[in-house]
OpenMM code with the backbone's topology and positions (N, CA, C; nanometers):
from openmm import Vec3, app, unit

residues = "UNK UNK UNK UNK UNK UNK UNK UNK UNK UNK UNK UNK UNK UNK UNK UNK UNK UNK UNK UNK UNK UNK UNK UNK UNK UNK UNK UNK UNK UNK UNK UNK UNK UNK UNK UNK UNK UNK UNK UNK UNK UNK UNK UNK UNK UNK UNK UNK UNK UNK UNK UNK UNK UNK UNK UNK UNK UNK UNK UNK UNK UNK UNK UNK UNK UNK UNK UNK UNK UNK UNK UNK UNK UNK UNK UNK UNK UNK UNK UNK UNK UNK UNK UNK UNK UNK UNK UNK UNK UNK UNK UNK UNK UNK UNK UNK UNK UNK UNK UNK UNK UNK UNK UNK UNK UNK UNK UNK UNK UNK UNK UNK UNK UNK".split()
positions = [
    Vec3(-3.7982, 8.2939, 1.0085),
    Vec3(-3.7063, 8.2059, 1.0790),
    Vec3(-3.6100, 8.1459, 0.9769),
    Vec3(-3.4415, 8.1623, 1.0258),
    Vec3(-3.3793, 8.1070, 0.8683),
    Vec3(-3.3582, 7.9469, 0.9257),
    Vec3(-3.2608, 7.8714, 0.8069),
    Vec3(-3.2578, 7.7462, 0.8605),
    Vec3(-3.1442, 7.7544, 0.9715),
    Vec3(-3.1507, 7.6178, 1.0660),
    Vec3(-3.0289, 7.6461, 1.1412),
    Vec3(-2.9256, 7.5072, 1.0866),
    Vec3(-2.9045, 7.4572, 1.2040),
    Vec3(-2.7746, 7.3549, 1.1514),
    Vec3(-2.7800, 7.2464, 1.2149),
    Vec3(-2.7651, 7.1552, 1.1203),
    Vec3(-2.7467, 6.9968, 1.1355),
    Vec3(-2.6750, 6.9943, 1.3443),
    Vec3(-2.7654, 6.9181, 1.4501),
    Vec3(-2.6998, 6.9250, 1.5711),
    Vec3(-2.5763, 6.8668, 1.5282),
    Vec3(-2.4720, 6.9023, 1.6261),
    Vec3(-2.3348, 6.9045, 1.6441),
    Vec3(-2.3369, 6.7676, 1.7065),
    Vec3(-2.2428, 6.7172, 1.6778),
    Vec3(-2.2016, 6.5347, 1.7517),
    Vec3(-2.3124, 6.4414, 1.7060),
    Vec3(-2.4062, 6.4922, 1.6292),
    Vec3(-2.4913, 6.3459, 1.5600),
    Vec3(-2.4420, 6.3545, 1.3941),
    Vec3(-2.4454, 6.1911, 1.4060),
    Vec3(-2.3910, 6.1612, 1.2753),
    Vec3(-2.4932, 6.1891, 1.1675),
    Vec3(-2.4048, 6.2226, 1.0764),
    Vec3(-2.5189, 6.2820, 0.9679),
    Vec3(-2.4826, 6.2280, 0.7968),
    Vec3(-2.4114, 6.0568, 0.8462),
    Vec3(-2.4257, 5.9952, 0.7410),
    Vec3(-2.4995, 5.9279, 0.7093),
    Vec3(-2.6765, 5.9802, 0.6287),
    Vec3(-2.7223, 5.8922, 0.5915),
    Vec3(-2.7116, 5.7595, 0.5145),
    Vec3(-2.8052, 5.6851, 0.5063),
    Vec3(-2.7636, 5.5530, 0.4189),
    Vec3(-2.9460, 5.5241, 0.4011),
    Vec3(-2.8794, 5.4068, 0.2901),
    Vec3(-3.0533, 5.3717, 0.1878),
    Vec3(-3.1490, 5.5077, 0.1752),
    Vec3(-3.0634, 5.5979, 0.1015),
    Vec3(-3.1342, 5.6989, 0.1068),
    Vec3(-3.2100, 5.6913, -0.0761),
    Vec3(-3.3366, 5.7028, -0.0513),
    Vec3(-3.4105, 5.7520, -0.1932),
    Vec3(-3.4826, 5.8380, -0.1924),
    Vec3(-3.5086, 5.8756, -0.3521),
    Vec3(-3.5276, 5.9860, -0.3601),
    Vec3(-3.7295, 6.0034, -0.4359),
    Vec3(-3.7516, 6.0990, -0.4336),
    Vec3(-3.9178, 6.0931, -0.4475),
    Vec3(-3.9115, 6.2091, -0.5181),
    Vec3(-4.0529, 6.2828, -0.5715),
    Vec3(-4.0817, 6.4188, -0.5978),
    Vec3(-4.1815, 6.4591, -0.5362),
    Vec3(-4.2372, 6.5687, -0.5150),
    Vec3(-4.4035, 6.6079, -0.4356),
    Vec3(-4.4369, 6.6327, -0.5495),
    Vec3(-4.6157, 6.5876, -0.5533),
    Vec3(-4.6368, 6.6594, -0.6695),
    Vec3(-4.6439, 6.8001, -0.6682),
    Vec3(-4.6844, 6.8456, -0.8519),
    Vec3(-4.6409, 7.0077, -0.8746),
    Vec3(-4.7649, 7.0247, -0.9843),
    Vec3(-4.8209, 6.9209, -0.9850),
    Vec3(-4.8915, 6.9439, -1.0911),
    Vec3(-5.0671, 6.9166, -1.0744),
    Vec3(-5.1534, 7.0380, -1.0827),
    Vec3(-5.2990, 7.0635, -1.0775),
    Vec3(-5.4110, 7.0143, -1.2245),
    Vec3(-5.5069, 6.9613, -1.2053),
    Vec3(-5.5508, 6.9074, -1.3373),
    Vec3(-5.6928, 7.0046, -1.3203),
    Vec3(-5.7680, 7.1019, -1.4519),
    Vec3(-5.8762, 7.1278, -1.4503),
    Vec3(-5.9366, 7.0556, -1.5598),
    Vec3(-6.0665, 6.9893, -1.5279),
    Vec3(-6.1429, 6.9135, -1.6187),
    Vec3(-6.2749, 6.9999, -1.6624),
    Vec3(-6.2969, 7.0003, -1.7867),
    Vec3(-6.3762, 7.1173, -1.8200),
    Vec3(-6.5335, 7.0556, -1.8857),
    Vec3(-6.6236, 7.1109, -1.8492),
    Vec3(-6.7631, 6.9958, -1.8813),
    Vec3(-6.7628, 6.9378, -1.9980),
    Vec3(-6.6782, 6.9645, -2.1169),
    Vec3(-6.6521, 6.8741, -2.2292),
    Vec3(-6.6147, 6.7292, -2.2533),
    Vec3(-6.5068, 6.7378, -2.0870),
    Vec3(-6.4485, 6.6131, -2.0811),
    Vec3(-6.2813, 6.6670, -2.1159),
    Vec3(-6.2949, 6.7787, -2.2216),
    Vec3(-6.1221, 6.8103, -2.1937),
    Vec3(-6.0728, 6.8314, -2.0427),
    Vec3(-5.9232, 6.8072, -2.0246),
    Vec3(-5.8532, 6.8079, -1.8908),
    Vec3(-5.7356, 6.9145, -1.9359),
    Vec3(-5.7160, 7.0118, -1.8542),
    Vec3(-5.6064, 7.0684, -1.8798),
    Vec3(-5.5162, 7.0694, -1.7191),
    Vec3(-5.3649, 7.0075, -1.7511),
    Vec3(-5.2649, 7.0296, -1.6278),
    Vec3(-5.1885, 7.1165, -1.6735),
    Vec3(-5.1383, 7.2028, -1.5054),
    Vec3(-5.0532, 7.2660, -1.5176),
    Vec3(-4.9809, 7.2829, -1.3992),
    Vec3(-4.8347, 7.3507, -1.3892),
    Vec3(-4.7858, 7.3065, -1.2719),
    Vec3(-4.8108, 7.4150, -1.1582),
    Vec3(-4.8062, 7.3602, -1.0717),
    Vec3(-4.8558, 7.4703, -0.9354),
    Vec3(-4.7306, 7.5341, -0.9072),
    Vec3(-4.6143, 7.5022, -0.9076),
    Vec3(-4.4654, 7.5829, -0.8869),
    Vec3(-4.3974, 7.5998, -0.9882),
    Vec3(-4.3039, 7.6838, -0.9602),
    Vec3(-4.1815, 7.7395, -1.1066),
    Vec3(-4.1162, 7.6006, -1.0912),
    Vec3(-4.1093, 7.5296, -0.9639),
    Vec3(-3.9452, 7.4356, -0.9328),
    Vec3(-4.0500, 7.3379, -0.9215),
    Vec3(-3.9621, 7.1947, -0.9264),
    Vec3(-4.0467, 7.1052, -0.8891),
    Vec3(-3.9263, 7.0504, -0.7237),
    Vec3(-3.9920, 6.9905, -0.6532),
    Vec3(-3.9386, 7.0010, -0.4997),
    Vec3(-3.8984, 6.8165, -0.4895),
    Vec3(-3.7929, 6.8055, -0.4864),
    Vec3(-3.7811, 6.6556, -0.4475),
    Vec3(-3.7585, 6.6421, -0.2843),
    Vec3(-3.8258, 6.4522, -0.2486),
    Vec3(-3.8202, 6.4445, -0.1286),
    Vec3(-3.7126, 6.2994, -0.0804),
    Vec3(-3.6542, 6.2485, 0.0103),
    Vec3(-3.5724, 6.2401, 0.0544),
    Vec3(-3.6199, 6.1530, 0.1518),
    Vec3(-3.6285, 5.9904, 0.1357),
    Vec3(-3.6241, 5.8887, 0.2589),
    Vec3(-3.4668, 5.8556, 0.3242),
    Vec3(-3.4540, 5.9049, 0.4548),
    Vec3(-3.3119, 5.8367, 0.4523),
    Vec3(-3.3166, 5.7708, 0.5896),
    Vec3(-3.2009, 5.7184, 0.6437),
    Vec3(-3.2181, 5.6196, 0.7851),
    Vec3(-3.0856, 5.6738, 0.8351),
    Vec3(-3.0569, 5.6873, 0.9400),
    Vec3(-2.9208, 5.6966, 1.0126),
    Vec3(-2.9230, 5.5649, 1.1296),
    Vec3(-2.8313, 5.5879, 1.1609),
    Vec3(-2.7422, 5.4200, 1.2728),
    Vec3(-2.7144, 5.5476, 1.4328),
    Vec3(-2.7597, 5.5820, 1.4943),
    Vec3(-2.6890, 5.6541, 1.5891),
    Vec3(-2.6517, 5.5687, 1.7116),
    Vec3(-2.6053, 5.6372, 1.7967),
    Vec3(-2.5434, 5.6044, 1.9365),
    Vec3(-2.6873, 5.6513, 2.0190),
    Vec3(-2.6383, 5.5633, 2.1724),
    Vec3(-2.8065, 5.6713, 2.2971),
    Vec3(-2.7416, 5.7656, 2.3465),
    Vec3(-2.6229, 5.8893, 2.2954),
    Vec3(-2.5846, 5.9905, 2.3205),
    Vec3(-2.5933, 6.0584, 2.1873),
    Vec3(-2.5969, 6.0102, 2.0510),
    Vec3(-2.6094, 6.1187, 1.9356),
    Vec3(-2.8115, 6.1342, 1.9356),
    Vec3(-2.8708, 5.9900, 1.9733),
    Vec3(-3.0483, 6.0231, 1.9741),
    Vec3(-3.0678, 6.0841, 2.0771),
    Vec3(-3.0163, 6.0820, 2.2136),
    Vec3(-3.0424, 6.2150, 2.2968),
    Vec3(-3.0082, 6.3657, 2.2588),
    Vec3(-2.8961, 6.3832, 2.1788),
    Vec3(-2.8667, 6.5428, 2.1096),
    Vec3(-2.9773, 6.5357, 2.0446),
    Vec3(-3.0313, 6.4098, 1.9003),
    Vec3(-3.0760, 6.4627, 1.7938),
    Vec3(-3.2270, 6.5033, 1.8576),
    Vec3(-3.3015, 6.4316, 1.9939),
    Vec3(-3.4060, 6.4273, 1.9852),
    Vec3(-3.4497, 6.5968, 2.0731),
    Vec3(-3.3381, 6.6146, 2.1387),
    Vec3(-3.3561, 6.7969, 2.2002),
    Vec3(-3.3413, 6.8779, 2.0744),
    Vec3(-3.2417, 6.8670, 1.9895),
    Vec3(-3.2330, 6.9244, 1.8654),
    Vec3(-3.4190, 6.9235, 1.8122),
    Vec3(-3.4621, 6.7968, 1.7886),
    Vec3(-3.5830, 6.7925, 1.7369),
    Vec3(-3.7177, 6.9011, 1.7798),
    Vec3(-3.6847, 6.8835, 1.9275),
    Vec3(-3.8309, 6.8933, 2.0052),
    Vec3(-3.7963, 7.0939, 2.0557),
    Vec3(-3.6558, 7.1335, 2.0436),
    Vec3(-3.6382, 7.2852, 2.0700),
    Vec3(-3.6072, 7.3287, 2.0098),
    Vec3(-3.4977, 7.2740, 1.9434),
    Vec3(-3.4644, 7.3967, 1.7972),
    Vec3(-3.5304, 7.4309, 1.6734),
    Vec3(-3.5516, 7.2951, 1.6731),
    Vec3(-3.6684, 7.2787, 1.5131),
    Vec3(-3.7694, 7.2915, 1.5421),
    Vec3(-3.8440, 7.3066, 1.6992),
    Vec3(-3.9829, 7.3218, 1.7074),
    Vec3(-4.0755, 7.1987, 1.6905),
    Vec3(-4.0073, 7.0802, 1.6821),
    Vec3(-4.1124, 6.9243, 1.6852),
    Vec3(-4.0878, 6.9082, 1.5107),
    Vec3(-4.0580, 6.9895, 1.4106),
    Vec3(-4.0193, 6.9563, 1.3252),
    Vec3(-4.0938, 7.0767, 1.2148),
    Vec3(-4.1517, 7.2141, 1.2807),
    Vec3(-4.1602, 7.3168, 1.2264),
    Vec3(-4.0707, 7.4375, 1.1853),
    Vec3(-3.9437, 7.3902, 1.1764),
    Vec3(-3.8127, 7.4547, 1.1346),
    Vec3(-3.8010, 7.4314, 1.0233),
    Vec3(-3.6828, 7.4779, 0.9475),
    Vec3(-3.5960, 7.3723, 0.8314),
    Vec3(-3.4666, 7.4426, 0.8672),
    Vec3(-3.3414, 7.3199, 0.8372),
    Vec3(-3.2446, 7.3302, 0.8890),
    Vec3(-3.1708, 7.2740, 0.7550),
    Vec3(-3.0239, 7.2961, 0.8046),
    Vec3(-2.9117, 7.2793, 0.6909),
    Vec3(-2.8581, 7.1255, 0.7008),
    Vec3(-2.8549, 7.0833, 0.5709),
    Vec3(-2.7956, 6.9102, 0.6062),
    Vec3(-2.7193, 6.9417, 0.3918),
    Vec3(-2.6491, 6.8418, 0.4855),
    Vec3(-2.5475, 6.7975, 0.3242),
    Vec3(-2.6832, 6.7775, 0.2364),
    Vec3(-2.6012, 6.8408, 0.1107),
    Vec3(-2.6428, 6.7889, -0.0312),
    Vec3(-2.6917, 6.6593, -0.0792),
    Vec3(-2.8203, 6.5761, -0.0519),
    Vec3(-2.8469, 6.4476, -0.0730),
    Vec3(-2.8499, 6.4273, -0.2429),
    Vec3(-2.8281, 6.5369, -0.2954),
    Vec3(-2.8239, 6.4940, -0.4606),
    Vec3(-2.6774, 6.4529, -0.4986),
    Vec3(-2.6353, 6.4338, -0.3827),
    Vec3(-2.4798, 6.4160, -0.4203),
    Vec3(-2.3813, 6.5715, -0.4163),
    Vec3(-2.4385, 6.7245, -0.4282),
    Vec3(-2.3130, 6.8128, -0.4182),
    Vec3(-2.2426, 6.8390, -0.2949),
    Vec3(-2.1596, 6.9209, -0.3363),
    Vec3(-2.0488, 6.9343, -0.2297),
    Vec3(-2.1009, 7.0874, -0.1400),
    Vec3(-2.2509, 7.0975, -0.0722),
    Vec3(-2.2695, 7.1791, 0.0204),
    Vec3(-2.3804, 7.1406, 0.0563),
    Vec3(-2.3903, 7.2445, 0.1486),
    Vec3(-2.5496, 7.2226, 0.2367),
    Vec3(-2.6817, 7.2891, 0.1605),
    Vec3(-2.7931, 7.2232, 0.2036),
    Vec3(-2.9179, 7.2648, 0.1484),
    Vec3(-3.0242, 7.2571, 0.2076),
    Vec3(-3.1474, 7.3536, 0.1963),
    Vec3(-3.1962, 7.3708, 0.3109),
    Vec3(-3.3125, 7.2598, 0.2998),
    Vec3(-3.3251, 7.2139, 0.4211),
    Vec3(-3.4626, 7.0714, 0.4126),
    Vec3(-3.5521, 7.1529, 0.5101),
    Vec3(-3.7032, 7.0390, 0.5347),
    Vec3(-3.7880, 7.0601, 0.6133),
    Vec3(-3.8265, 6.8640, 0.5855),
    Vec3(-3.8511, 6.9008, 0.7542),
    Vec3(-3.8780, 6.6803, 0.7730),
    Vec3(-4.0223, 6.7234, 0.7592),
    Vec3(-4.0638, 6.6050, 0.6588),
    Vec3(-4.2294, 6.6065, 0.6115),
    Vec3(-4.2658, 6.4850, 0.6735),
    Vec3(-4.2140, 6.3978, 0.7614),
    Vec3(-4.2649, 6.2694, 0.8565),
    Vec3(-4.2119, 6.3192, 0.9682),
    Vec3(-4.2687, 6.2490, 1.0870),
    Vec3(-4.2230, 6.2511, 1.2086),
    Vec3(-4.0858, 6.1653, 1.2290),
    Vec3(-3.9762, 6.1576, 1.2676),
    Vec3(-3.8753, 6.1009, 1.2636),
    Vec3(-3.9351, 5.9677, 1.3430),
    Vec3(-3.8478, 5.8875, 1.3228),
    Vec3(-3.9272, 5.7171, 1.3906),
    Vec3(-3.7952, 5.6481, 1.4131),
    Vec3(-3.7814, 5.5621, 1.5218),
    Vec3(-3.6187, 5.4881, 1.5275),
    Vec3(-3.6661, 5.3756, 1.6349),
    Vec3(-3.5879, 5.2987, 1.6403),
    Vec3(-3.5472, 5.1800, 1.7362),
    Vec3(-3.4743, 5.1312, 1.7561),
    Vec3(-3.4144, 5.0181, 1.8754),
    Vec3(-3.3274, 5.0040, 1.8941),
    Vec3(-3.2690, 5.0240, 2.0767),
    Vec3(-3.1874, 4.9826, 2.0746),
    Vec3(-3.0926, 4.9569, 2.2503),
    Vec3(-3.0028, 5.0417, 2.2045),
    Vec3(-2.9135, 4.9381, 2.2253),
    Vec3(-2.7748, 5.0202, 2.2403),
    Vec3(-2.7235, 5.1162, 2.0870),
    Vec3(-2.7944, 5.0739, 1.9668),
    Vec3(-2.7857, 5.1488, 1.8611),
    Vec3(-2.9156, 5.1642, 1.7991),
    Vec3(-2.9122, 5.3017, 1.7838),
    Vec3(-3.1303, 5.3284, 1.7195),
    Vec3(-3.0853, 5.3618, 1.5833),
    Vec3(-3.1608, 5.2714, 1.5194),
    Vec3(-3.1875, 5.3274, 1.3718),
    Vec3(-3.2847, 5.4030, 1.3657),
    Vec3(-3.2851, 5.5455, 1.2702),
    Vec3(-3.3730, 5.6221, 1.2819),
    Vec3(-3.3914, 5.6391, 1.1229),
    Vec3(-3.5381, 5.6428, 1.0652),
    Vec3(-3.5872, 5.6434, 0.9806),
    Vec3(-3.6510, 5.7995, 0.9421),
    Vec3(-3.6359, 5.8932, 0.8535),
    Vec3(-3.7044, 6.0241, 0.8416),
    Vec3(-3.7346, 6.0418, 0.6652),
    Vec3(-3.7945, 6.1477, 0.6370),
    Vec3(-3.7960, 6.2032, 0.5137),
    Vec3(-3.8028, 6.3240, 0.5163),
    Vec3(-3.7076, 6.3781, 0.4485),
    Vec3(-3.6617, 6.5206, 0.4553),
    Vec3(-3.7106, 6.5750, 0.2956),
    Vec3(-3.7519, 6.7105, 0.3051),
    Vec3(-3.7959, 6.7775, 0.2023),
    Vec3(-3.7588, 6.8691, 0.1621),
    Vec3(-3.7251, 6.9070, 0.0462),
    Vec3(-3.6484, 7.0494, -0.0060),
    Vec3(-3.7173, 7.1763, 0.0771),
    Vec3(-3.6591, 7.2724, 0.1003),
    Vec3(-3.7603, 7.3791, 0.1559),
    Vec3(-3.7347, 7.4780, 0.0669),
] * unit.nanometer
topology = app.Topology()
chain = topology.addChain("A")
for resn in residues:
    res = topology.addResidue(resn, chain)
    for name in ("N", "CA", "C"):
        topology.addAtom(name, app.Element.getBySymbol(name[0]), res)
């Protein structure tokens, strides 16, 4: 399955966005008491808290987007460059998306390199 694309008409300017790493790194401890680490991947994978401000017409797109295209959040899809470049890159949401709100829902997620 490749990634698909950020839904159309939801805003996709995050804000208070920070940044994390997963770990990459396995420790074997050997009956001596020596420990040897090493890393479980070639790359190391950073992760991605961010919040959006939407409208109750961009959380109705984003939440059909959520629950059919992405599969409840077993997809990964294309979203701007959160390291700051100038293209898209492919994520996978490692939380369940969460929001509140009336007339404007803040929505809270963490997105993960895929």
């Amino acid at each position: 399955m490749s990634a698909i694309a950020w839904p159309a008409g939801v805003n996709n300017k995050a804000y208070g966005v920070t940044v994390g790493y997963v770990g990459n790194t396995q420790s074997q401890e050997y009956d001596s008491g020596r420990v040897v680490t090493y890393a479980k991947n070639t790359r190391t994978i950073r992760k991605f808290s961010v919040k959006f401000r939407w409208t109750k017409a961009e959380k109705k797109l984003f939440d059909t987007w959520f629950r059919i295209s992405l599969g409840g959040g077993a997809g990964t899809f294309l979203f701007r460059d959160l390291s700051g470049g100038d293209y898209n890159t492919e994520y996978r949401l490692s939380s369940v998306p969460e929001g509140s709100g009336q007339r404007y829902n803040e929505w809270a997620m963490e997105f993960t390199e895929a």
